[in-house]
C-alpha positions in Angstrom: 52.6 60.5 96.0 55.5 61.5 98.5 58.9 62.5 96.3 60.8 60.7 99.1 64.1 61.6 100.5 66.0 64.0 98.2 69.1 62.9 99.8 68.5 59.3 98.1 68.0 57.7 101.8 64.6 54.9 100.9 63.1 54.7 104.6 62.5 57.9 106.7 63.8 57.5 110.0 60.6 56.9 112.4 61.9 59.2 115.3 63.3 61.8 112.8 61.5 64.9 110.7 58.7 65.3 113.5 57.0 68.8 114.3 58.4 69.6 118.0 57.0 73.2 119.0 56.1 76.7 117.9 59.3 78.6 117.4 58.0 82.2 116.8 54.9 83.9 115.6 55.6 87.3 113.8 53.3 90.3 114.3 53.7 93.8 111.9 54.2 96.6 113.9 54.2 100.5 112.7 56.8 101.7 115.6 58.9 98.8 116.3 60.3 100.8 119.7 56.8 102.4 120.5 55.5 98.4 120.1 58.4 96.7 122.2 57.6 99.7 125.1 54.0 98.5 125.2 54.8 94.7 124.9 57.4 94.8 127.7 55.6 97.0 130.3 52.0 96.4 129.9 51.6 93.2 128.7 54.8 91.6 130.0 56.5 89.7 127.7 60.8 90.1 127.8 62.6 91.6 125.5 65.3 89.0 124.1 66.7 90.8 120.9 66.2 94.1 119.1 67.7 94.7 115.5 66.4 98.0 114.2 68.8 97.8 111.7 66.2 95.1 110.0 62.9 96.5 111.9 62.6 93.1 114.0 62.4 92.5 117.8 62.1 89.2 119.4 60.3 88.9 122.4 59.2 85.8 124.8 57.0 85.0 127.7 59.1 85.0 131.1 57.9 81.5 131.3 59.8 80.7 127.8 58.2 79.0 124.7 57.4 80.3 121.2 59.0 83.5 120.7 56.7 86.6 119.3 58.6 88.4 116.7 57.4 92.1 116.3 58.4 93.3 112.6 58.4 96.4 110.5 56.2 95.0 107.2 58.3 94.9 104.1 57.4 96.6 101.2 54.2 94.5 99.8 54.3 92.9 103.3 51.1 92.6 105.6 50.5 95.3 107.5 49.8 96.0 111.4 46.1 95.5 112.4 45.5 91.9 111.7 43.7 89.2 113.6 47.3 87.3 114.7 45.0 84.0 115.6 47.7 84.0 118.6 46.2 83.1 121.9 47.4 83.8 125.0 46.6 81.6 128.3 45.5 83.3 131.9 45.0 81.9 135.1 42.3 85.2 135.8 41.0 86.3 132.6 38.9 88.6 134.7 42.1 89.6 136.6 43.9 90.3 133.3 40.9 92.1 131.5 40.4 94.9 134.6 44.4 95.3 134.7 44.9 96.0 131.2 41.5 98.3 130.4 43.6 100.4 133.4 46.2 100.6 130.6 44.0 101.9 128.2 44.3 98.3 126.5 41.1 98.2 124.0 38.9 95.4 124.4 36.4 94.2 121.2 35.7 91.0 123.2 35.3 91.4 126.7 35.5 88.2 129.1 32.7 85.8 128.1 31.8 81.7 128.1 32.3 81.0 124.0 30.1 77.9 122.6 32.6 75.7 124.3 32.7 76.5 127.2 35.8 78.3 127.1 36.4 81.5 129.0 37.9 84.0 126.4 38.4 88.0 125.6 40.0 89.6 122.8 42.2 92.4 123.0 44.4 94.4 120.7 47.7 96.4 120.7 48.2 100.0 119.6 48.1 99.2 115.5 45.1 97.0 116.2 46.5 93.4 115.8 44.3 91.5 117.5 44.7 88.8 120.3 43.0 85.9 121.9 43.0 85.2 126.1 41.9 82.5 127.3 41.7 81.1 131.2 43.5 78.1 131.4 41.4 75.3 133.2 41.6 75.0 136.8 44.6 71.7 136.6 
């Protein structure tokens, strides 16, 4: 059973208190510099803030939308080399793959057709988190 509205309101507002978009997705890094060097210039992405102070730098695509927040993990805090379940989208996942195994980029899925049809690689950064490309449909 719902606990309602702790403000005493009765009916929620129909337009109101929706899910809109991903803000950010937070990945642990070991070298927060080191990780926004190879975030930036191999794979892209713009830097839009950097506090070392509290070991965080917020990055974005240069198209916009959720922002990827590289972290220094917190004591008791998950460390680098997780699967992030973040996917990324590509319009040449082929194109994508050779440029980035000429960055050294290390590959434990190369391109491939997955059971549904989708055409998808895995990749991961220098403290093995692990990411998911995929090739966008042609629209």
């Amino acid at each position: 059973m719902p606990l309602g509205d702790p403000m005493g309101g009765e009916t929620p507002e129909i337009e109101h208190g929706k899910l809109l978009r991903i803000g950010q997705v937070w990945v642990p890094v070991s070298d927060l510099p080191r990780a926004v060097e190879v975030y930036t210039t191999v794979f892209g992405l713009t830097l839009k803030a950097m506090d070392e102070r509290n070991g965080l730098a917020r990055l974005s695509m240069p198209e916009g939308g959720a922002e990827l927040v590289l972290h220094l993990p917190r004591e008791g805090g998950e460390a680098p080399g997780i699967q992030t379940g973040i996917v990324f989208i590509t319009d040449s996942i082929y194109d994508f793959h050779k440029v980035m195994v000429d960055e050294a980029v290390d590959f434990p899925l190369k391109p491939m057709r997955d059971a549904a049809g989708r055409l998808i690689a895995r990749f991961t950064d220098e403290d093995g988190n692990e990411f998911e490309i995929m090739e966008s449909p042609a629209e």
